[in-house]
KOLLUMMI-782141 format. One line per field, with one value per atom (N, C-alpha, C): residue number from 1; atom name; y negated, z, x negated. Coordinates in steps of 0.1 Angstrom, whole numbers. Each point is the difference from the previous one (the first is absolute). Example, Ala and Ser with C-alpha at 12.3 -4.5 7.8 and 13.67 -1.06 7.14 Angstrom:
2
i = (1_1_1_2_2_2)
at = (N_CA_C_N_CA_C)
py = (57_-12_-12_-11_-11_-11)
pz = (78_0_0_-7_0_8)
px = (-132_9_-9_4_-9_8)
This chain:
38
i = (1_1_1_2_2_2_3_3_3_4_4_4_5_5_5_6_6_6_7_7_7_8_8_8_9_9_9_10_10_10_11_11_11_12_12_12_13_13_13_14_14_14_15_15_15_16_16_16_17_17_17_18_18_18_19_19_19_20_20_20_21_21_21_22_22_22_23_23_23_24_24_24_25_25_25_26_26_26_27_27_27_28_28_28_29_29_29_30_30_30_31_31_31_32_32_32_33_33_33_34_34_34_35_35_35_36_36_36_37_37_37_38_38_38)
at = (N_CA_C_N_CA_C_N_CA_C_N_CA_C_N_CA_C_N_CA_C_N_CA_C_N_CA_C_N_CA_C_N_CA_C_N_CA_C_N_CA_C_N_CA_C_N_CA_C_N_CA_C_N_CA_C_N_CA_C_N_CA_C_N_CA_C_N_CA_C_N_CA_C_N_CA_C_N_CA_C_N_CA_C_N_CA_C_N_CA_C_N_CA_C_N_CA_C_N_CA_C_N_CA_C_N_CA_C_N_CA_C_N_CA_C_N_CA_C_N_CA_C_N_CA_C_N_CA_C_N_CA_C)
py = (12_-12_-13_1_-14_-2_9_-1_-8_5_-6_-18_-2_-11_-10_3_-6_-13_2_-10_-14_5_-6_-6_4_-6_-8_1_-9_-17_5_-14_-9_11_-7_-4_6_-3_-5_-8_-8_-7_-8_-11_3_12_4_6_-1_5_-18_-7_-19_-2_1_1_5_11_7_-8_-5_-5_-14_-2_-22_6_12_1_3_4_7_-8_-12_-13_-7_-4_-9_6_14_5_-1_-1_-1_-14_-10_-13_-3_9_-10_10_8_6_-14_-1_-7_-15_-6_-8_-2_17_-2_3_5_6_-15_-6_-13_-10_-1_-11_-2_17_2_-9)
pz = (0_0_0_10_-1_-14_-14_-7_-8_-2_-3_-1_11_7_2_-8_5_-9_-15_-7_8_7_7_9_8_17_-5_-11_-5_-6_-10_0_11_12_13_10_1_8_0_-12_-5_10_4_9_17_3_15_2_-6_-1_8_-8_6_14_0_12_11_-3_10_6_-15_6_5_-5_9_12_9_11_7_-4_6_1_-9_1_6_2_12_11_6_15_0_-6_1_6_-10_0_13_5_15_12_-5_8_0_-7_-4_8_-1_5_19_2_13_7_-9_8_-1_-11_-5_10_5_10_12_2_18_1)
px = (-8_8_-9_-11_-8_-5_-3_-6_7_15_5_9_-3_3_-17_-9_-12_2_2_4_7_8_14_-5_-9_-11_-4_-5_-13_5_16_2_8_4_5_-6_-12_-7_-12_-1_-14_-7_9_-9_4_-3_-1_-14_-9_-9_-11_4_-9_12_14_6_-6_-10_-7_-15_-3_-13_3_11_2_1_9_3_-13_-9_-10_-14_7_-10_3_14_2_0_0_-4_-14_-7_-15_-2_6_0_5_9_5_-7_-16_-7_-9_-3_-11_3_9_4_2_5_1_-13_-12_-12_-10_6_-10_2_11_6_-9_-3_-5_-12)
């Protein structure tokens, strides 16, 4: 079934892939911020 449906992921779920990397930049960002502060 996934093989099927890979076509289908791919044009639905294009841009959750940078969704992943903004979120995981801005937790960095507000590490960085709260360790930079001290």
């Amino acid at each position: 079934m996934y093989r099927k449906d890979k076509k289908l992921h791919k044009k639905n779920y294009r841009g959750v892939f940078w969704v992943l990397i903004g979120f995981i930049g801005f937790f960095v960002l507000l590490l960085l911020i709260k360790y930079g502060l001290k």
